[in-house]
Structure formats: C-alpha cells, structure tokens
C-alpha positions in Angstrom: -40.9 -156.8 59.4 -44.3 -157.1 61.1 -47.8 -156.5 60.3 -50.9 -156.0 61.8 -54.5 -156.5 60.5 -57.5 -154.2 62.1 -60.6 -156.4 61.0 -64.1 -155.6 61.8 -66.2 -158.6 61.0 -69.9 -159.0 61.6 -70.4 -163.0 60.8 -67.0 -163.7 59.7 -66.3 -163.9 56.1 -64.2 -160.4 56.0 -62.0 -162.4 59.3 -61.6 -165.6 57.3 -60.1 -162.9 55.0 -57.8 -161.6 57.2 -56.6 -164.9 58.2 -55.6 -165.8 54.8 -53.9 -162.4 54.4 -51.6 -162.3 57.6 -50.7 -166.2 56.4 -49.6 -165.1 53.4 -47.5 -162.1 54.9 -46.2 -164.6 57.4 -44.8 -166.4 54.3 -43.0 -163.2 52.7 -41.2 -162.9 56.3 -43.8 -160.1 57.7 -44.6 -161.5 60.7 -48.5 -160.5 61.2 -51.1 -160.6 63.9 -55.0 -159.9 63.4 -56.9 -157.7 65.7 -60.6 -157.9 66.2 -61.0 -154.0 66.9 -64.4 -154.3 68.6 -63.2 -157.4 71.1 -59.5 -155.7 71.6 -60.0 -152.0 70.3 -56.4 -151.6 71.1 -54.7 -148.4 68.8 -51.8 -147.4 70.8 -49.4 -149.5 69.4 -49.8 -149.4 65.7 -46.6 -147.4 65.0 -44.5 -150.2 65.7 -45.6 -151.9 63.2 -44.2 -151.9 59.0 -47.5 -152.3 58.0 -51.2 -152.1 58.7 -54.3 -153.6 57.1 -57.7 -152.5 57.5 -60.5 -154.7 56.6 -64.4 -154.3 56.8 -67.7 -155.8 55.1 -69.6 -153.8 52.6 -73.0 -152.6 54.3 -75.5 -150.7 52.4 -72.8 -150.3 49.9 -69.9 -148.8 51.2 -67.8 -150.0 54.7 -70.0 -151.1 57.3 -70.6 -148.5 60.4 -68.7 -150.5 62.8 -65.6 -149.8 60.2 -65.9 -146.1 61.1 -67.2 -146.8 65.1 -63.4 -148.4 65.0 -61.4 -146.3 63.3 -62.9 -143.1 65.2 -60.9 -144.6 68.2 -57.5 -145.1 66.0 -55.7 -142.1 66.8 -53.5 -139.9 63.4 -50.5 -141.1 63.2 -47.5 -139.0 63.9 -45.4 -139.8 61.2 -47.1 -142.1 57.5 -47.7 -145.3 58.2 -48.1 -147.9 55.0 -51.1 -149.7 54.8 -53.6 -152.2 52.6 -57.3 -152.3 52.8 -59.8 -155.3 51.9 -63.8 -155.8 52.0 -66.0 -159.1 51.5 -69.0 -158.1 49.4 -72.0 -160.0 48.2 -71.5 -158.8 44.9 -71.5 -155.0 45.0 -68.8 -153.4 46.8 -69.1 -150.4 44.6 -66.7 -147.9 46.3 -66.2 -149.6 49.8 -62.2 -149.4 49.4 -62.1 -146.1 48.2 -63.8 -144.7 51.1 -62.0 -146.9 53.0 -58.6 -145.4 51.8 -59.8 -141.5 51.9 -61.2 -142.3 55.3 -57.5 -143.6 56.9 -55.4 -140.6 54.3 -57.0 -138.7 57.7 -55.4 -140.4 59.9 -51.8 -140.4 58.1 -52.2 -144.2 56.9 -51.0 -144.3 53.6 -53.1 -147.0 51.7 -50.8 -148.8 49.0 -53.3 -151.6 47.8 -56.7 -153.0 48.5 -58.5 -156.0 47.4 -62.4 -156.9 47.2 -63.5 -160.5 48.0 -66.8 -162.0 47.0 -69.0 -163.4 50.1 -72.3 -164.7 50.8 -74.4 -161.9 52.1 -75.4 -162.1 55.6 -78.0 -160.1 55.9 -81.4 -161.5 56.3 -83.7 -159.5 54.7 -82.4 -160.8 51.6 -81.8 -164.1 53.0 -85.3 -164.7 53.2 -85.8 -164.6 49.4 -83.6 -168.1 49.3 -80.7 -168.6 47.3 -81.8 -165.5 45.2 -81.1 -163.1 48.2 -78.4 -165.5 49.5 -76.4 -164.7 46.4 -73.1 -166.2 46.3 -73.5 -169.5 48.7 -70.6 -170.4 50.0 -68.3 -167.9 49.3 -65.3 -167.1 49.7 -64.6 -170.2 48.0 -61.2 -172.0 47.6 -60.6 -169.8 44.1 -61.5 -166.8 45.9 -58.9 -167.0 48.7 -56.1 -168.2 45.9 -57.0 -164.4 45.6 -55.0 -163.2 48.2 -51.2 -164.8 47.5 -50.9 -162.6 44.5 -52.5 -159.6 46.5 -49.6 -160.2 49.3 -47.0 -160.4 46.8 -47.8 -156.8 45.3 -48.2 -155.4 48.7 -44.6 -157.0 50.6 -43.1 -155.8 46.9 -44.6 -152.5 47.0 -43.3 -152.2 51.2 -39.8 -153.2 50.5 -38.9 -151.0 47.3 -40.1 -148.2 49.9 -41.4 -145.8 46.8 -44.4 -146.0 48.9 -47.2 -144.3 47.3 -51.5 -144.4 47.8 -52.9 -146.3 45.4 -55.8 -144.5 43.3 -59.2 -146.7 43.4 -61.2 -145.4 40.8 -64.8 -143.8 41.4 -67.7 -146.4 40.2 -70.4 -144.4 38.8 -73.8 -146.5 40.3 -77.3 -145.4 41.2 -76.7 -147.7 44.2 -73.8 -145.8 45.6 -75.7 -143.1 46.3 -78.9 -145.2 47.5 -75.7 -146.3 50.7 -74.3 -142.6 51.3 -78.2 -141.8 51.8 -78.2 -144.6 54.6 -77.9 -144.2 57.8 -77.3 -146.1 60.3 -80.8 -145.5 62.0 -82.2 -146.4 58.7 -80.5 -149.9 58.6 -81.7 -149.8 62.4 -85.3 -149.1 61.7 -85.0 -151.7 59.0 -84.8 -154.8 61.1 -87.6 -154.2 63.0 -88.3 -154.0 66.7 -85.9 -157.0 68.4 -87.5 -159.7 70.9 -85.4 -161.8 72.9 -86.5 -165.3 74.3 -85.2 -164.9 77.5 -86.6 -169.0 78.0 -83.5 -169.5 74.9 -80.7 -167.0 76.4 -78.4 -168.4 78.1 -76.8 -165.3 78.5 -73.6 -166.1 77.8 -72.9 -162.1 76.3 -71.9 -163.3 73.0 -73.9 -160.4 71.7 -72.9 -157.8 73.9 -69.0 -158.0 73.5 -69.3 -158.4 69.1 -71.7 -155.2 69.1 -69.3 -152.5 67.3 -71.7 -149.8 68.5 -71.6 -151.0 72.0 -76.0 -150.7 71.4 -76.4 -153.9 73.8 -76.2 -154.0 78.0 -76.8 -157.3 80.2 -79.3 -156.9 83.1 -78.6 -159.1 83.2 -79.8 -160.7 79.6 -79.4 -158.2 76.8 -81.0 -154.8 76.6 -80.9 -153.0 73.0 -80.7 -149.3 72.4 -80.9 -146.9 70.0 -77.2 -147.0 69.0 -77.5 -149.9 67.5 -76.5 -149.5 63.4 -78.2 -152.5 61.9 -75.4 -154.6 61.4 -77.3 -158.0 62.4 -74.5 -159.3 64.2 -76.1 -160.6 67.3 -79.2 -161.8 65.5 -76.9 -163.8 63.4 -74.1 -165.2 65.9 -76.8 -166.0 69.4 -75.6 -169.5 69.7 -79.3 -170.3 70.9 -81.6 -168.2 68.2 -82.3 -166.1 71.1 -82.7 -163.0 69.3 -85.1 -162.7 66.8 -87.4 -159.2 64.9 -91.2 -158.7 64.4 -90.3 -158.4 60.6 -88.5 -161.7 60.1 -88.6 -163.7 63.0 -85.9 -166.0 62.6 -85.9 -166.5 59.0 -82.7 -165.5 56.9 -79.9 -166.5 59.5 -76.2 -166.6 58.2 -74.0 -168.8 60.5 -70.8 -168.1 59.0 -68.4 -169.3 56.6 -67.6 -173.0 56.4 -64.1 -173.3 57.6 -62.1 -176.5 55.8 
C-alpha cells in the first residue's frame, strides 16, 4: 500500500510529526512520502494513493489558516478516499482535529483517526513572557513521539479490515474555542504589528517567500509584505539572518525549531 502525508508546518514541530508518522507506516508495509503543500502544492495525484494524512498546527485555537489556504487547492475526490489527521499544539488544541475532519468530509476524505501532539508554541507574543509563554520547552519530546507507533498501528489496522468508517472527535465545550472561530486571519495579522526588514541583514536568499502559505510576500527584489498575510509568523521565525523583525516585539520571542536528535 502507499501513503501520503499533506503537512503544513510553520516552524516545524507539526513536520517532525509527520516524519515520525510516515516511518512508522513504512514499518507496517505502507510505503509513505510527506508533502510540504506550500513548497510542492501538488493535489492531482492523491487518488493513487491507500491513504492520506493531513496535518497542521493549532493557531488561535483551531487549524492554522495555511491548513485551509492548502486544502482550498485539494480538489473533492471522485470516489472516498481514507485518511488520518494530526495537529501539534502548545497545550490547547481544543477542536483543531474535528474541524480538521469536517473540513476534508467536503472534499470526500474519509478521516478514520487523528492524533494531537504537544509542542512548544512558536508564537512570539507569548514567547516573550519566557518560559511561561514558551510553555512546553522542548516538545515533542522522546515520550511524545513514542506517541505515534500506537497511533499507526490503529490506523494500518483500521485500513486493512476495510470497515472504513469516520471517526467521531467529540465537541470540547471551551470559552477559548470561540475566542479562535472569532479570529481572523487579519486579526492575527494586525496582531504582530507593522513588519521591518533590515535590508543591511537580508541576504535575500527567499526563504520567506517560498514558506509563506498565503503567498503575502514578493522579492523586489528583498521581500515586500501585503495584506494577505494571516499572521502565521513563519518568516519572522525561520529568516536565517533575523532579518525580519515588528514594531511590537522587535526580535524578542523567536522559535527556531525543534531540536532534531
């Protein structure tokens, strides 16, 4: 059999997850590839595959934009395709995976498991409050990806009985849940404050450009922002030179990734 992941990672925790998922499938004899959907937004293929994974970050409680920026471009499937979901959270993913799952039902994927992973949060607002806004430093963790084995041994299970049914995630009653479908993205926009770019520290090497999900950045050549930027903090967090920085936090509160053993 073969799989295929569609991951949309900001800073990448939710990729490091994906990773460890398709290695696991590998094991269980479904050979699986990972697709970065904003670097290769490739769709037209997905048929041929057994299974399909969709993973995201939690944002503002509930899937990041660039989750939906990605899957507008998936096209419905013609006939049901299986399929898992997974987020990385800092804590709070609330209803991420069931939104995750009603969203693909739309598109004919039919969502048989899901799993939430804890991660540092990489958003720097609340990075800047130390390791009380960091939260969970250093996560995922070694126990947190011996996670995922067990998750990939109820999902290839679940695929080769072939009584493929969705699986039901449950409504979590929170005042916070409704504080994220409130959001939008020009809120999370207007949060980080106007951008400024050092052109003497860009090296303009379009790092930004080609990891913006909402395609909000344009070389002219160094890096332009407009107003479709969502607030995801991706390019503040991954310029290789701390080129990018906001009149609300300068450069305080970057996330560099995970640590990779």
């Amino acid at each position: 059999m073969k799989g295929l992941i569609i991951c949309y990672s900001t800073t990448g925790n939710t990729l490091l997850v994906a990773d460890q998922i398709a290695l696991s499938l590998c094991e269980k004899q479904i050979e699986t590839i990972v697709r970065d959907p904003v670097i290769e937004p490739k769709f037209d293929d997905i048929h041929k595959y057994d299974i399909v994974g969709f993973g995201a970050p939690t944002m503002a409680w509930k899937p990041a934009y660039g989750f939906f920026e990605s899957l507008g471009l998936v096209p419905k499937q013609n006939k049901s395709i299986p399929a898992f979901v997974f987020c990385t959270s800092g804590g709070q993913p609330l209803n991420t995976l069931r939104i995750m799952s009603q969203t693909l039902s739309k598109k004919n994927f039919i969502v048989i498991s899901g799993i939430e992973i804890i991660a540092e949060t990489n958003w720097p607002m609340s990075r800047q409050l130390g390791k009380i806004g960091e939260g969970y430093i250093g996560r995922p963790n070694k126990s947190d990806l011996e996670l995922i084995p067990p998750f990939v041994e109820k999902t290839s299970k679940i695929l080769e009985s072939r009584n493929i049914t969705s699986e039901y995630f449950p409504f979590r009653l929170h005042p916070l849940h409704f504080v994220g479908q409130f959001t939008s993205s020009k809120d999370l926009r207007r949060s980080m404050g106007i951008k400024i770019l050092d052109k003497n520290k860009c090296v303009q090497c379009a790092k930004c450009a080609a990891h913006c999900s909402s395609k909000a950045i344009s070389l002219d050549p160094f890096p332009v922002f407009s107003n479709r930027c969502s607030g995801c903090w991706s390019c503040y967090n991954i310029c290789p030179t701390g080129a990018i920085s906001t009149l609300l936090t300068g450069r305080r509160g970057v996330y560099n990734g995970p640590v990779k053993s």
